[in-house]
VOVEXNU-880430 format. One line per 2 residues: their letters; for each residue y, z negated, x of N, C-alpha, C, O. Coordinates in nm, 3 decimals. Atoms other than C-alpha are relative to their C-alpha. Last residue first. Layout:
# residues N
a	Y:Z:X:Y:Z:X:Y:Z:X:Y:Z:X  ...
# end
This chain:
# residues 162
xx	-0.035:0.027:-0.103:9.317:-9.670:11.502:-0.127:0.018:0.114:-0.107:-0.006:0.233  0.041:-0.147:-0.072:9.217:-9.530:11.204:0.015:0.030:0.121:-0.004:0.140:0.172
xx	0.185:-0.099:0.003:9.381:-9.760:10.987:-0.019:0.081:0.069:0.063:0.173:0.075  0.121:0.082:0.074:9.639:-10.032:11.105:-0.112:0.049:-0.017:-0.221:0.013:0.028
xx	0.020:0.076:-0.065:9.916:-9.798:11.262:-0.095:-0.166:0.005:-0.089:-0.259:0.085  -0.009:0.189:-0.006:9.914:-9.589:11.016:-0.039:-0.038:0.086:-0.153:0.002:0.112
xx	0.135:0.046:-0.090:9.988:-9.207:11.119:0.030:-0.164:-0.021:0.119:-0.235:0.025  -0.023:0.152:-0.029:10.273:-9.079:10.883:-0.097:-0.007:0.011:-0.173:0.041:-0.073
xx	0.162:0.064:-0.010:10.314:-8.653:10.852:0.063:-0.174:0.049:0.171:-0.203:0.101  0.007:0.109:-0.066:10.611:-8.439:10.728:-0.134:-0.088:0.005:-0.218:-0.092:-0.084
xx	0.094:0.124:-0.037:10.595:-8.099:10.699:0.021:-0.069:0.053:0.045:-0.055:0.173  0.009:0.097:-0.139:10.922:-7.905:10.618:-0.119:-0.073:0.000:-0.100:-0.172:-0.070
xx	0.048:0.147:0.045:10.868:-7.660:10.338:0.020:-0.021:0.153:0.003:0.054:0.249  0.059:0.086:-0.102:11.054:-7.303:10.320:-0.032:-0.115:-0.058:0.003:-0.150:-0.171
xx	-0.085:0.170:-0.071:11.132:-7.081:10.027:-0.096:-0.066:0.100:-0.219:-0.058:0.098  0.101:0.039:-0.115:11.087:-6.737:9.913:0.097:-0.117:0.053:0.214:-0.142:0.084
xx	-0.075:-0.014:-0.197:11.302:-6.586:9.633:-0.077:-0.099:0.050:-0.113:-0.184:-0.032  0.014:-0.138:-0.087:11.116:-6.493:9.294:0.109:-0.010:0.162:0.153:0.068:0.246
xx	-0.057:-0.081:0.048:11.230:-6.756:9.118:0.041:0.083:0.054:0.155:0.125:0.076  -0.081:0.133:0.080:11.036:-7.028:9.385:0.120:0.138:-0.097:0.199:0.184:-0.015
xx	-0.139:-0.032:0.027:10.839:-6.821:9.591:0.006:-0.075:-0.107:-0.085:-0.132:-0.167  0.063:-0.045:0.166:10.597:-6.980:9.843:0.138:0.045:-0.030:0.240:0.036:0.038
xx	0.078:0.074:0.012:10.567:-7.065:10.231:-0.059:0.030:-0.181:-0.168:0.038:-0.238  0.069:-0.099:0.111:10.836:-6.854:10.305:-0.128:-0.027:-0.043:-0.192:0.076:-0.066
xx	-0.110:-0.068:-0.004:10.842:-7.084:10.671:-0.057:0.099:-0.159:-0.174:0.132:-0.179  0.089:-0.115:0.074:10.599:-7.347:10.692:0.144:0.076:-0.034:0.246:0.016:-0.066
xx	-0.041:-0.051:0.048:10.810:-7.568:10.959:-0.083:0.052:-0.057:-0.174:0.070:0.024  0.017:-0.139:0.031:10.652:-7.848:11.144:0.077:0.036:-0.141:0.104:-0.044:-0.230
xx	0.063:-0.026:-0.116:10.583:-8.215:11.233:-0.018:0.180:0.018:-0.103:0.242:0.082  0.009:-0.167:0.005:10.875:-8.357:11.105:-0.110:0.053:0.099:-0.104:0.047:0.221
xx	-0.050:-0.095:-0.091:10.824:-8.734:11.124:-0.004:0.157:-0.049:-0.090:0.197:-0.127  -0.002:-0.122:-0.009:10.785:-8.997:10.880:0.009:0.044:0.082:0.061:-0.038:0.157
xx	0.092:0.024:-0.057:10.814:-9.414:10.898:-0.101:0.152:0.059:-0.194:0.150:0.140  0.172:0.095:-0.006:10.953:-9.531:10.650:-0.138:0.093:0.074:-0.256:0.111:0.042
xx	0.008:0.194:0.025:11.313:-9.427:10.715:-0.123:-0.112:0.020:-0.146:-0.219:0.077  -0.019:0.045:-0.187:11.184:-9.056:10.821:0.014:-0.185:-0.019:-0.060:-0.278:0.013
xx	0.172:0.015:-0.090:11.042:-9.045:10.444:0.023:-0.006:0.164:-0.061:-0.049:0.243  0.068:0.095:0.042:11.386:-9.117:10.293:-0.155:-0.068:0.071:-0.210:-0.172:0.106
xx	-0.019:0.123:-0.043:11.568:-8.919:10.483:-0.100:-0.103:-0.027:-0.156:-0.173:0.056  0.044:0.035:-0.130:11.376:-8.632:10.407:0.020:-0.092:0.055:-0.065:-0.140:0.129
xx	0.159:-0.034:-0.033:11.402:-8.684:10.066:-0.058:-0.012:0.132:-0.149:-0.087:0.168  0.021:0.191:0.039:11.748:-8.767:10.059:-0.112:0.028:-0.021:-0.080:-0.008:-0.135
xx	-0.051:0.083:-0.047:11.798:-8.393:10.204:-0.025:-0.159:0.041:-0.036:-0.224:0.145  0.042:0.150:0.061:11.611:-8.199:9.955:0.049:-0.103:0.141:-0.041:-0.180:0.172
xx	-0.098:0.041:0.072:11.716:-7.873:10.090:0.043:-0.124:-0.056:0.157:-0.163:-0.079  -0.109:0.049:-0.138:11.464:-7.831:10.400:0.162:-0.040:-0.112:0.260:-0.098:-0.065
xx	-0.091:-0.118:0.016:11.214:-7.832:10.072:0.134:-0.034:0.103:0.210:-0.130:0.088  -0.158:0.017:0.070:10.976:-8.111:10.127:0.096:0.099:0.024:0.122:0.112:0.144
xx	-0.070:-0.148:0.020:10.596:-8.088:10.188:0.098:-0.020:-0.083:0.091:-0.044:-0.203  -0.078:-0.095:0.111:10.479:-8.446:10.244:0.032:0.109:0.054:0.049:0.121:0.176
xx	-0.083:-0.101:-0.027:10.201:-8.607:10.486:0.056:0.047:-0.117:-0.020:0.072:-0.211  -0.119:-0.014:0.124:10.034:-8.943:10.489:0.037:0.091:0.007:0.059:0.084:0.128
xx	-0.104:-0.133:-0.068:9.751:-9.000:10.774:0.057:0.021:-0.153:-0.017:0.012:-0.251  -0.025:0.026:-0.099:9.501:-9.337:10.793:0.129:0.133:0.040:0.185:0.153:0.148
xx	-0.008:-0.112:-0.033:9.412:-9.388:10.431:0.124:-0.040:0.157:0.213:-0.125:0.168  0.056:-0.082:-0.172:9.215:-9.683:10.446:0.013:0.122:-0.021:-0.085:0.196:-0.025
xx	0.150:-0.085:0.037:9.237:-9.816:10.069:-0.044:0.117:0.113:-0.115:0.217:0.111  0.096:0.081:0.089:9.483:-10.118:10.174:-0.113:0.080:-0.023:-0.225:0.032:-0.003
xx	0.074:0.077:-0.160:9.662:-9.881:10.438:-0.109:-0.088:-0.100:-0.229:-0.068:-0.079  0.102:-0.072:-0.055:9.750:-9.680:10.095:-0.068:-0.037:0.122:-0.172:0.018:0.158
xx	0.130:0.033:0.046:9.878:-9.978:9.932:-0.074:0.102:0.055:-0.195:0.081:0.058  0.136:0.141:0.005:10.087:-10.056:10.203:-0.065:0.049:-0.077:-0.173:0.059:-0.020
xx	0.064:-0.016:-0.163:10.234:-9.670:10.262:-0.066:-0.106:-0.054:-0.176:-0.083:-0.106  0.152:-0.102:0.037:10.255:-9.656:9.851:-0.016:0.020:0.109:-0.105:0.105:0.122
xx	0.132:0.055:0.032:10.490:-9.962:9.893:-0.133:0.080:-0.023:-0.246:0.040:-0.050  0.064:0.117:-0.079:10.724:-9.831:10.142:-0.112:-0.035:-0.066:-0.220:-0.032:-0.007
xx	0.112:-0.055:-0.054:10.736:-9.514:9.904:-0.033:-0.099:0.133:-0.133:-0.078:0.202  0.119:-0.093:0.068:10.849:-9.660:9.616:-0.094:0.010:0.100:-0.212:-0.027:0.097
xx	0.080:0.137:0.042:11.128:-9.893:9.808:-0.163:0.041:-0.073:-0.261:-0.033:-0.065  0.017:0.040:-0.100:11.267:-9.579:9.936:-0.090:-0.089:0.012:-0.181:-0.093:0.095
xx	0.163:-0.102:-0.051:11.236:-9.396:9.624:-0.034:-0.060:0.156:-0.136:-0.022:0.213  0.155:0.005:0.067:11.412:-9.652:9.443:-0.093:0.063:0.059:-0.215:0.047:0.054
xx	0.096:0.023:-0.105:11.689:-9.732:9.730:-0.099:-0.026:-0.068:-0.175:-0.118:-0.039  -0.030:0.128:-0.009:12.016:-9.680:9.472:-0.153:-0.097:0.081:-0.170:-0.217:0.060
xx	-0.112:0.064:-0.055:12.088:-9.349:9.524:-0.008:-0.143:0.050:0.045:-0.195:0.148  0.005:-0.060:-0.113:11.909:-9.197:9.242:0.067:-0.051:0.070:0.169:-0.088:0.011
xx	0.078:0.109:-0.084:11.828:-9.429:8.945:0.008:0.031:0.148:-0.042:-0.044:0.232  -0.048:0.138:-0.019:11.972:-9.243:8.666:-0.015:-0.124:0.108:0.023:-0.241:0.094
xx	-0.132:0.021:-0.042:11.823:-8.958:8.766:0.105:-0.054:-0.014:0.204:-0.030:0.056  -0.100:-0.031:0.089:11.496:-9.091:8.786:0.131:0.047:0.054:0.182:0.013:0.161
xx	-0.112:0.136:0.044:11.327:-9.104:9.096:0.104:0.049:-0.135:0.191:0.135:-0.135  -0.126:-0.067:0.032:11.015:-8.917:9.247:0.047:-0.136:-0.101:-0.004:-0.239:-0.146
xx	-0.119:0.115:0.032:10.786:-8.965:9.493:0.088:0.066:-0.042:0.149:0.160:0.009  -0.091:0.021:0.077:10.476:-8.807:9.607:0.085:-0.102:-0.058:0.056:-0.220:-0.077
xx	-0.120:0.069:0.101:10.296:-8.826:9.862:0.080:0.123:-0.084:0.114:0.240:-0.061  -0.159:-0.003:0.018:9.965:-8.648:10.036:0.095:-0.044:-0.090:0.066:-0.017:-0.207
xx	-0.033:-0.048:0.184:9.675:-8.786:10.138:0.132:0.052:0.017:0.218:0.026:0.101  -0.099:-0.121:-0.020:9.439:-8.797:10.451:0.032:0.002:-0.179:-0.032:0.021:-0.283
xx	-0.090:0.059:-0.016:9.164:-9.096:10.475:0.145:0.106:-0.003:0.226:0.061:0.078  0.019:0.119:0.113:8.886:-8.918:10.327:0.143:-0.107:0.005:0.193:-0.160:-0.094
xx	-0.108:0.054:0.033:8.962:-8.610:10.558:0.040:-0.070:-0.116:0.130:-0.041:-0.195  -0.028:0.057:-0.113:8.633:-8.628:10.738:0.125:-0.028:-0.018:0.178:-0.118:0.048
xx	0.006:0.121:-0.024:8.449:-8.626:10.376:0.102:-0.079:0.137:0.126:-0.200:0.148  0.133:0.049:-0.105:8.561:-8.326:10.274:0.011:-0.126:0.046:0.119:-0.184:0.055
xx	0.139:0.112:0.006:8.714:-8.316:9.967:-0.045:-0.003:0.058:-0.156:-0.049:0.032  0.101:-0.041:-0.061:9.060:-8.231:10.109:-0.121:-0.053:-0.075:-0.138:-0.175:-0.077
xx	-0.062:-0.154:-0.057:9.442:-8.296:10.089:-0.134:0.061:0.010:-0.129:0.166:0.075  0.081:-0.028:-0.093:9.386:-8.589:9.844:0.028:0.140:0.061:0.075:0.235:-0.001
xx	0.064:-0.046:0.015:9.714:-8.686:9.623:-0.081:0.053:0.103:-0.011:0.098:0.194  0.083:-0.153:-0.096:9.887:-8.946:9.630:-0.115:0.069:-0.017:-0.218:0.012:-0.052
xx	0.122:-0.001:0.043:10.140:-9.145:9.389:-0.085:0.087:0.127:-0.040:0.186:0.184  0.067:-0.051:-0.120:10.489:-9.246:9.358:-0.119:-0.021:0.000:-0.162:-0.125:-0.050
xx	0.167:0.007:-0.092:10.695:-9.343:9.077:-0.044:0.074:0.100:0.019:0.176:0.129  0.006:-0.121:-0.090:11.050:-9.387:8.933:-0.166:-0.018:0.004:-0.235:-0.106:-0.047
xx	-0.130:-0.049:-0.084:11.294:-9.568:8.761:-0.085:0.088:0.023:-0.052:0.203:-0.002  0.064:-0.110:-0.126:11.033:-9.664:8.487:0.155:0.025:0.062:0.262:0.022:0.002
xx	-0.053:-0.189:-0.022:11.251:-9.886:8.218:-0.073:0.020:0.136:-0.049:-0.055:0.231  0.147:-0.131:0.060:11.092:-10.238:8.126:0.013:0.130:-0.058:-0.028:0.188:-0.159
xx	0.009:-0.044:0.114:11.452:-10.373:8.240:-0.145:0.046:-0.069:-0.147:0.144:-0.144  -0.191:0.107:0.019:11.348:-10.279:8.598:0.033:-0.010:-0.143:-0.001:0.091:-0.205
xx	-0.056:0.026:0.176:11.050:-10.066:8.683:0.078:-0.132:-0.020:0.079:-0.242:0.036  -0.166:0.094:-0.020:10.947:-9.913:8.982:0.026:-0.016:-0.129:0.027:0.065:-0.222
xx	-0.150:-0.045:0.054:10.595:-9.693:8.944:0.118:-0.140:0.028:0.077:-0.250:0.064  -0.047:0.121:0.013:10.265:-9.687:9.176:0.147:0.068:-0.095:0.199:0.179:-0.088
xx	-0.118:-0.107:0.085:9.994:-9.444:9.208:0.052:-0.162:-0.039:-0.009:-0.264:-0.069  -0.128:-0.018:-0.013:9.740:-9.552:9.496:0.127:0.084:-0.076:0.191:0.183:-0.038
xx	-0.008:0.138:-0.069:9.398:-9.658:9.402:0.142:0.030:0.048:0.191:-0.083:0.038  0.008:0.150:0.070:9.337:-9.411:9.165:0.054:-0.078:0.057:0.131:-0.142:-0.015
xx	0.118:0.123:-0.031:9.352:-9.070:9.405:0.048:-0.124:-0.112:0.171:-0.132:-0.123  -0.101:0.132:-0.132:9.605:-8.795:9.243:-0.141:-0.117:0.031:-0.226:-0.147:-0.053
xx	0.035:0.003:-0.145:9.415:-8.453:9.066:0.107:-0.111:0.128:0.164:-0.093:0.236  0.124:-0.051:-0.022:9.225:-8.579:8.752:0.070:0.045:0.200:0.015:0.019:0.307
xx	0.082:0.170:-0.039:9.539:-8.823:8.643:-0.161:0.043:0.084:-0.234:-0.043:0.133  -0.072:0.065:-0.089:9.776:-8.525:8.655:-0.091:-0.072:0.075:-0.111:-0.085:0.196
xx	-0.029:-0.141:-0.121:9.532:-8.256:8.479:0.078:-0.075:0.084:0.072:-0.022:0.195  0.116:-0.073:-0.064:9.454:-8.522:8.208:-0.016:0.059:0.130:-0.107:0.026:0.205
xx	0.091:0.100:-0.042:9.793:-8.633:8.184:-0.102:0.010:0.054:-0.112:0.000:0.176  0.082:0.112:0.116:9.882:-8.297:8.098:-0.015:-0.122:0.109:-0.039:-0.107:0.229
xx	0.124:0.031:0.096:10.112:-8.127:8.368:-0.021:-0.072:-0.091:0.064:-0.153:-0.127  0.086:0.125:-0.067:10.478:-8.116:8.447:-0.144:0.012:-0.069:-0.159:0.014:-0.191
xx	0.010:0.077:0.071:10.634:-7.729:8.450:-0.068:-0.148:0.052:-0.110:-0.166:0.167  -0.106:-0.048:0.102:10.754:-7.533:8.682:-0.024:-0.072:-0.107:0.084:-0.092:-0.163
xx	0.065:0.054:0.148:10.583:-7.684:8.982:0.125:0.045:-0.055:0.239:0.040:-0.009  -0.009:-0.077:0.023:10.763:-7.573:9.343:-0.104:-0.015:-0.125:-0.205:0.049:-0.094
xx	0.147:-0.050:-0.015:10.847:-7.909:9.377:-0.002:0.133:-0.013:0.114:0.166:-0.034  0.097:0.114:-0.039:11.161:-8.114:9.483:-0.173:0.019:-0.001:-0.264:-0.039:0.058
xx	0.020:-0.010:-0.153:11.444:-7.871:9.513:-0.109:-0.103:0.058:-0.123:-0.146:0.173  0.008:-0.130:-0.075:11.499:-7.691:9.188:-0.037:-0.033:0.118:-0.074:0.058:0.193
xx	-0.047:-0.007:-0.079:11.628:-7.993:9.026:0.008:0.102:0.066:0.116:0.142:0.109  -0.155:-0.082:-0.029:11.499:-7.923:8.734:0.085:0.034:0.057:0.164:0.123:0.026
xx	-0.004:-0.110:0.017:11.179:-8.037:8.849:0.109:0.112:-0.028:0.135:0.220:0.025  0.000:-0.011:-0.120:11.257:-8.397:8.964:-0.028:0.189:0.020:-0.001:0.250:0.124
xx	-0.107:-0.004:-0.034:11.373:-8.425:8.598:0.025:0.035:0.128:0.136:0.075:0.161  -0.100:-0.132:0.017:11.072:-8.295:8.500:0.129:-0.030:0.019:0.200:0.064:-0.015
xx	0.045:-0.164:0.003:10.864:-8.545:8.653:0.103:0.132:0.022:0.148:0.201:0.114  -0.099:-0.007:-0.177:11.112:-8.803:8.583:-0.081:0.094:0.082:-0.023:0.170:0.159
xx	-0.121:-0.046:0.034:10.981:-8.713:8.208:0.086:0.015:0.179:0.157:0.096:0.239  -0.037:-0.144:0.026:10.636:-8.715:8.308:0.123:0.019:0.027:0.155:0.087:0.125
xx	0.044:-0.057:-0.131:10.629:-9.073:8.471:0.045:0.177:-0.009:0.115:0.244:0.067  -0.136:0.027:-0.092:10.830:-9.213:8.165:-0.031:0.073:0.103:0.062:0.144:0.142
xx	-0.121:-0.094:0.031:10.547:-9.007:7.941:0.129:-0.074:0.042:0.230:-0.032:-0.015  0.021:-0.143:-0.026:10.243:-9.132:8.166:0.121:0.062:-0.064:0.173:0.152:0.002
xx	-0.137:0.023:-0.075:10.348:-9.545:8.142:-0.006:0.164:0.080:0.048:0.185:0.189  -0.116:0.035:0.070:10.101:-9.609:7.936:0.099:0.044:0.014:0.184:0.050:-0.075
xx	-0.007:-0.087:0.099:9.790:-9.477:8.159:0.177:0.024:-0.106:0.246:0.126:-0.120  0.120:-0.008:0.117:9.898:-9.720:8.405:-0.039:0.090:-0.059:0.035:0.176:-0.010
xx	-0.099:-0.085:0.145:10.144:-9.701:8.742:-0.178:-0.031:-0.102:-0.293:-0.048:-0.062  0.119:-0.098:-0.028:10.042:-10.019:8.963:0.057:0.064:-0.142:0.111:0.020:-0.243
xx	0.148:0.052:0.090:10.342:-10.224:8.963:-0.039:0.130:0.036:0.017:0.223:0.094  0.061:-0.155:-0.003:10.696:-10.193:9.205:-0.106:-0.037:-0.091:-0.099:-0.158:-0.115
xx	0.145:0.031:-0.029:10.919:-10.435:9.039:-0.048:0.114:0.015:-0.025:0.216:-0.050  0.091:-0.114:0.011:11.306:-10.429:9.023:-0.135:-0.041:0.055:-0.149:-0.122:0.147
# end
């Protein structure tokens, strides 16, 4: 397996595990997957990466800015998601090790996800590399009309921003 820089090309494997991470019920509160356009307009450039094996997408990971102000230039937030053919087998783990390096590469100095206290292998995943819980948002949004929590997790690099 190879992580690579995700491309234009490689937008309807990205989609599809998209919506597979959607059906789930426990990975976004997104009901549908955007346009390209509308994807590629709100994640930073310099850090969207996919896994690929066979020249099959497993998965990708990508971040998106929490802020246009300038003071939180270094502040993004992850994503990561994994086929479901592919779950289990240390794609999103391996995903999101490498979207910490490349994001130390373009001097972001703070990482944080919003993960549904349900999503389990999610949380694991991001404690593994490097995560912490730094808070509850409680009823935070509704999700088919019933109200759901997010766990905030945050990652302080130890390289940028020091």
């Amino acid at each position: 397996m190879q992580i690579i820089t995700m491309l234009p090309q490689h937008w309807e494997a990205v989609k599809k595990i998209y919506e597979e991470g959607i059906a789930t019920g426990n990975a976004t509160f997104q009901t549908n997957a955007p346009s390209w356009k509308e994807w590629n307009e709100s994640h930073v450039t310099n850090s969207r990466l996919v896994a690929i094996e066979n020249d099959e997408i497993l998965g990708w990971a990508a971040i998106t800015a929490v802020s246009g102000r300038c003071v939180y230039a270094g502040v993004g937030e992850v994503s990561v998601y994994v086929s479901a053919n592919a779950r289990g087998k240390g794609v999103g783990k391996l995903l999101l090790q490498s979207l910490i390096d490349e994001s130390e590469k373009n001097n972001f100095w703070t990482l944080q996800a919003g993960i549904f206290p349900e999503n389990i292998p999610s949380i694991k995943i991001h404690e593994a590399c490097g995560f912490r819980i730094i808070g509850k948002r409680e009823r935070i949004g509704k999700m088919n009309d019933v109200w759901r929590d997010t766990l905030l997790l945050e990652r302080r690099s130890t390289i940028v921003g020091k």
